[in-house]
Structures are given as C-alpha cells and as structure tokens.
C-alpha positions as CSV (number, residue, x, y, z in Angstrom):
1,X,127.1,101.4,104.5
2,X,124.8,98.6,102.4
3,X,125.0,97.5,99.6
4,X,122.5,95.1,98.0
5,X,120.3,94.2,94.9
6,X,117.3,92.3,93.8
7,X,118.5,89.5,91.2
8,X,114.9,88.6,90.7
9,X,113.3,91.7,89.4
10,X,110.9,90.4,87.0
11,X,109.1,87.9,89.2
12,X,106.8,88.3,92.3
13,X,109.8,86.4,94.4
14,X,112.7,87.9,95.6
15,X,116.5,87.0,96.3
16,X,118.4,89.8,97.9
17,X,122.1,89.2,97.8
18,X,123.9,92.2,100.5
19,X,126.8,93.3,101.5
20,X,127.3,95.6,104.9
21,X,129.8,97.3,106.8
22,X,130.2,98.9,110.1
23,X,132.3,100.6,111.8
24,X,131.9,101.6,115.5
25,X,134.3,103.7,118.0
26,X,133.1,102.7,121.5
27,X,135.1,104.7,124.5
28,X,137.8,105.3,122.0
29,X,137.9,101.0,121.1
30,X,137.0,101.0,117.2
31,X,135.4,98.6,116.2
32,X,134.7,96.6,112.3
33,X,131.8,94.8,112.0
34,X,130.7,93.4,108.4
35,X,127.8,91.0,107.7
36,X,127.0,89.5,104.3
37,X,124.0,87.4,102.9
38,X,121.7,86.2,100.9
39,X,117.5,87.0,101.6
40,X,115.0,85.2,99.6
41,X,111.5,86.0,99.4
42,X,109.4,83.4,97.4
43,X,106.2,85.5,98.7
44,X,104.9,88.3,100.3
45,X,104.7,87.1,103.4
46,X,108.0,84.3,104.1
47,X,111.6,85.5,103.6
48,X,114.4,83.0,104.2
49,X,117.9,84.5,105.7
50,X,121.2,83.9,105.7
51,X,123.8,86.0,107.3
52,X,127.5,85.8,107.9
53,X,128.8,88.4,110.1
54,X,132.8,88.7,110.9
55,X,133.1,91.0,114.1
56,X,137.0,91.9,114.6
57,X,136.5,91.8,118.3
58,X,135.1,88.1,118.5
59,X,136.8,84.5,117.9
60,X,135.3,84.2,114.3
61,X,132.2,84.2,112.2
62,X,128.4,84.3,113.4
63,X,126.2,82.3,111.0
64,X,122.4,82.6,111.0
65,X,120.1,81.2,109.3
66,X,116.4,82.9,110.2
67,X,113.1,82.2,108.6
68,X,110.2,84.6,108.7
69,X,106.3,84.6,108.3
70,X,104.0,87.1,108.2
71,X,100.3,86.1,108.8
C-alpha cells in the first residue's frame, strides 16, 4: 500500500510527502520493503525526489535523490 498527500493544494507547485510498503514472498523467502519521501514539483514539467527505502534483506537504507525534466 501508499500512502501520500499534496501539502500544497492551493498553488500551481507541488510537495508530495509518501509513505509505502511492500511486502513480497519470493520462493517461500518474504520479504519487507518500505520506502518513504518527499516529491516536489515547483512546475509542470521538474519534480525533485527524495526517497529512503529500508529493504530487510539488505545492510541498511538506500537514499536517492533524483531530479526530473520534462521538455
């Protein structure tokens, strides 16, 4: 499941707070995957991302910080 809402909903930008979690039985191994973050949208056509995800099966978080255009 996801959860997630827009804190800016009376402007034409965006910022996208979420929360998600997964969980995944692969050849009888479960596995828990969850992945927070924040996605802000000044326009149309950039978004900035952050995401944290904490996968039980690694050593650790994986942060990433990703920045898209649209042209």
């Amino acid at each position: 499941y996801e959860l997630g809402y827009n804190l800016m909903t009376n402007s034409d930008a965006s910022l996208y707070p979420f929360f998600r979690q997964e969980e995944l039985d692969l050849s009888g191994s479960e596995k828990s995957i969850t992945t927070y973050g924040l996605h802000y949208r000044p326009i149309d056509q950039i978004v900035f991302k952050l995401d944290v995800t904490d996968d039980d099966s690694k050593d650790g978080d994986t942060t990433s910080f990703v920045i898209g255009y649209v042209f």
